[in-house]
C-alpha positions in Angstrom: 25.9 -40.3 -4.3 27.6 -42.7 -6.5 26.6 -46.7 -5.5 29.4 -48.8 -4.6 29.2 -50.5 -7.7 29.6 -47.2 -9.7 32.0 -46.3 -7.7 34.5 -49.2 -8.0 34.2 -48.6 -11.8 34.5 -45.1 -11.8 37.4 -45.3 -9.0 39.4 -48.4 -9.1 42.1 -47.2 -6.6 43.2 -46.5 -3.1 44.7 -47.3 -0.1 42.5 -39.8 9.3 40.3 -38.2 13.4 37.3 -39.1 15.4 37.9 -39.0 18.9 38.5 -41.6 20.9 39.5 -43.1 17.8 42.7 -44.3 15.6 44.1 -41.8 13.5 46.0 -42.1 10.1 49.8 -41.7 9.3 46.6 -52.5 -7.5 45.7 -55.3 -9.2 42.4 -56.6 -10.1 39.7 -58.3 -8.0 39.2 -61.9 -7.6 35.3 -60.7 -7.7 34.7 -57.0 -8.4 30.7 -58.2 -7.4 31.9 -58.8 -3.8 29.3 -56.9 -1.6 29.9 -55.6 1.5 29.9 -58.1 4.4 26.4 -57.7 5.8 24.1 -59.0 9.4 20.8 -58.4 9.5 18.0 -57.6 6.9 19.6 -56.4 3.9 16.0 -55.0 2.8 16.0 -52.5 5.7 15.8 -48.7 5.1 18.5 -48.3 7.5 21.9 -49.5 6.6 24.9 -49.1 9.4 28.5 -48.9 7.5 31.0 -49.5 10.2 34.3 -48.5 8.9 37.3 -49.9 10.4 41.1 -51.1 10.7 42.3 -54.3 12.1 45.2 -52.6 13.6 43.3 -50.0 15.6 42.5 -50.9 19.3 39.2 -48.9 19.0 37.9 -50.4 16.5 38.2 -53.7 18.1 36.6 -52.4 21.5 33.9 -51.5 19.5 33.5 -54.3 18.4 34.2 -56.1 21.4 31.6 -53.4 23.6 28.8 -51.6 20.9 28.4 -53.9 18.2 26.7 -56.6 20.8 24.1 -53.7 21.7 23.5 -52.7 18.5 23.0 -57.0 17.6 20.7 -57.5 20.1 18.7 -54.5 19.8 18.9 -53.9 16.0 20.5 -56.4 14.0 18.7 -59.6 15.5 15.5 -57.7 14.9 16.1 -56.9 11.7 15.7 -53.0 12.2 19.2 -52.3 10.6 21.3 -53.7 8.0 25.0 -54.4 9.1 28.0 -53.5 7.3 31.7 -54.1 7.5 33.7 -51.4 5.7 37.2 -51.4 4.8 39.3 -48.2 5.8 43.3 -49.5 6.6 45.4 -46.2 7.3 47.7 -47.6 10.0 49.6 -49.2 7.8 50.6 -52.1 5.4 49.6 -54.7 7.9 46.2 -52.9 8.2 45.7 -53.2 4.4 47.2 -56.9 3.7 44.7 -57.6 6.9 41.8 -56.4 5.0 42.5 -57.9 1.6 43.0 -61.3 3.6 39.7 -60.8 5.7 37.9 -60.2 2.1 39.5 -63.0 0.6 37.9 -64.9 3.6 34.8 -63.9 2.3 34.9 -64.5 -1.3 36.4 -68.0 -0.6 34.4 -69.1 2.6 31.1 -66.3 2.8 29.8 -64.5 4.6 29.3 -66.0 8.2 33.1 -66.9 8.1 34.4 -63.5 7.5 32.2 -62.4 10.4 33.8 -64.8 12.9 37.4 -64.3 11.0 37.2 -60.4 11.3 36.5 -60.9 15.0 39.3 -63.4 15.2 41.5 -60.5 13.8 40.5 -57.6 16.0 41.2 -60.1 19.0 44.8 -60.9 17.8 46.1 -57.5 16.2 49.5 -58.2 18.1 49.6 -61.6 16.2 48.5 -60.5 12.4 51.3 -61.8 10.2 51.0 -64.1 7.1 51.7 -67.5 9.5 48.6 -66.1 11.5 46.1 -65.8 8.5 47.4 -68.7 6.9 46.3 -71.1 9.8 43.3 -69.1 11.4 41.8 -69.7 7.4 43.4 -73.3 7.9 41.0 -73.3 11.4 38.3 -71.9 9.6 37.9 -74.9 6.8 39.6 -72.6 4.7 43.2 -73.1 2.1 44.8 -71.0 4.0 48.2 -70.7 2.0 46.1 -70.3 -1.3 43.9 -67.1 0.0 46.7 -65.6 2.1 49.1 -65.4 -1.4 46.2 -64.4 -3.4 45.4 -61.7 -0.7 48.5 -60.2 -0.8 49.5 -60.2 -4.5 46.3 -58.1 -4.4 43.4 -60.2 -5.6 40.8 -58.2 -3.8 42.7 -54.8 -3.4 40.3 -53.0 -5.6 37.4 -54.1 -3.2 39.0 -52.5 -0.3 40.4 -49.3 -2.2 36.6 -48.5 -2.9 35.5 -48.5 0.8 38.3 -46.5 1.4 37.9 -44.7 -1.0 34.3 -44.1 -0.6 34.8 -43.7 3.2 36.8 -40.6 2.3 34.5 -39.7 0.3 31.9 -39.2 3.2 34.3 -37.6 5.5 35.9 -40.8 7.6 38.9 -39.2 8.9 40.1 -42.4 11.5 38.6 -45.6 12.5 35.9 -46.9 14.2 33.2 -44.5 11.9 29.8 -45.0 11.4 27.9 -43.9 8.6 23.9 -44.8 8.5 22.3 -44.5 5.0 25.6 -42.4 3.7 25.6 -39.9 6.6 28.7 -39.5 8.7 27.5 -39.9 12.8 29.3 -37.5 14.4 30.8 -38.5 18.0 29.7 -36.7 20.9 29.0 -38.8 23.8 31.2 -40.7 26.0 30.6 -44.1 24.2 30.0 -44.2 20.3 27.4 -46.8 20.2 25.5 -44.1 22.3 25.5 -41.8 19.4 24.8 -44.3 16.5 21.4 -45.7 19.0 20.4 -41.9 19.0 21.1 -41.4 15.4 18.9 -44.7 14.3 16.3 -43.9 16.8 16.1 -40.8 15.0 15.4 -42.2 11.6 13.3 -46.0 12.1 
């Protein structure tokens, strides 16, 4: 399995079922070194990709119903590291949305891109460039500055890997999970059900 670093080099470019899930219809980086946005302890043998679109409504009520579970039980206690994953199929707005919300955290770090992400996945009727703009403005952020940098494609390369990679381990639609590489399949009612199981499985 190629790292991520490998496989932005080798790569460079980019751009769809689970169920209960949404399903699918380049310039250089301001940082090719950006890292994935991460919670919890980035030493841990267990690392939780979360691969998602800000356009999709079930990513966002996973985010808004698992991703406090798997906080409290696992991130806060630093059994699992965290990641945010880019995988925009729905659309352009999905992937101007994710270069924005990377340029958040290349400009602003980490703890902002957390609490702009969320932001996002609260609003996905309201994403436009006026939107970004002043939620960055909100956020202590130059808005206009990111927002034009975003979408002239400053960190496009950054979210082509993930994608890129994501299809790579199977992601078909968004929300996905993959722990340490390895695609959690869905097969109870609620996802976070069968990502608990799968790290239970593992720690």
């Amino acid at each position: 399995m190629l790292s991520r670093r490998e496989f932005i080099i080798t790569t460079g470019i980019g751009g769809s079922t689970l169920l209960a899930g949404c399903t699918e219809n380049s310039q250089s980086s301001a940082s090719d070194d950006l890292e994935p946005p991460l919670l919890g302890e980035s030493e841990s043998s267990i690392v939780v990709d979360v691969y998602a679109d800000y356009q999709c409504s079930h990513c966002a009520g996973f985010n808004r119903n698992s991703y406090p579970i798997l906080k409290d039980e696992y991130i806060d206690t630093g059994v699992i590291a965290y990641r945010h994953r880019d995988f925009p199929f729905l659309g352009t707005v999905s992937t101007q949305s994710a270069n924005v919300a990377r340029g958040v955290q290349d400009s602003l770090g980490n703890d902002k891109f957390w609490e702009f992400s969320t932001q996002m996945l609260e609003n996905q009727s309201q994403l436009s460039s006026n939107w970004w703009r002043n939620t960055i403005s909100e956020l202590g952020g130059d808005g206009p500055s990111i927002v034009n940098m975003a979408l002239s494609g400053a960190w496009s390369s950054i979210v082509d890997a993930d994608f890129q990679y994501g299809q790579q381990l199977g992601v078909k639609g968004t929300p996905a999970v993959a722990i340490n590489d390895q695609l959690v399949p869905r097969s109870s009612p609620t996802y976070a059900q069968d990502v608990i199981e799968y790290i239970e499985r593992i720690r």
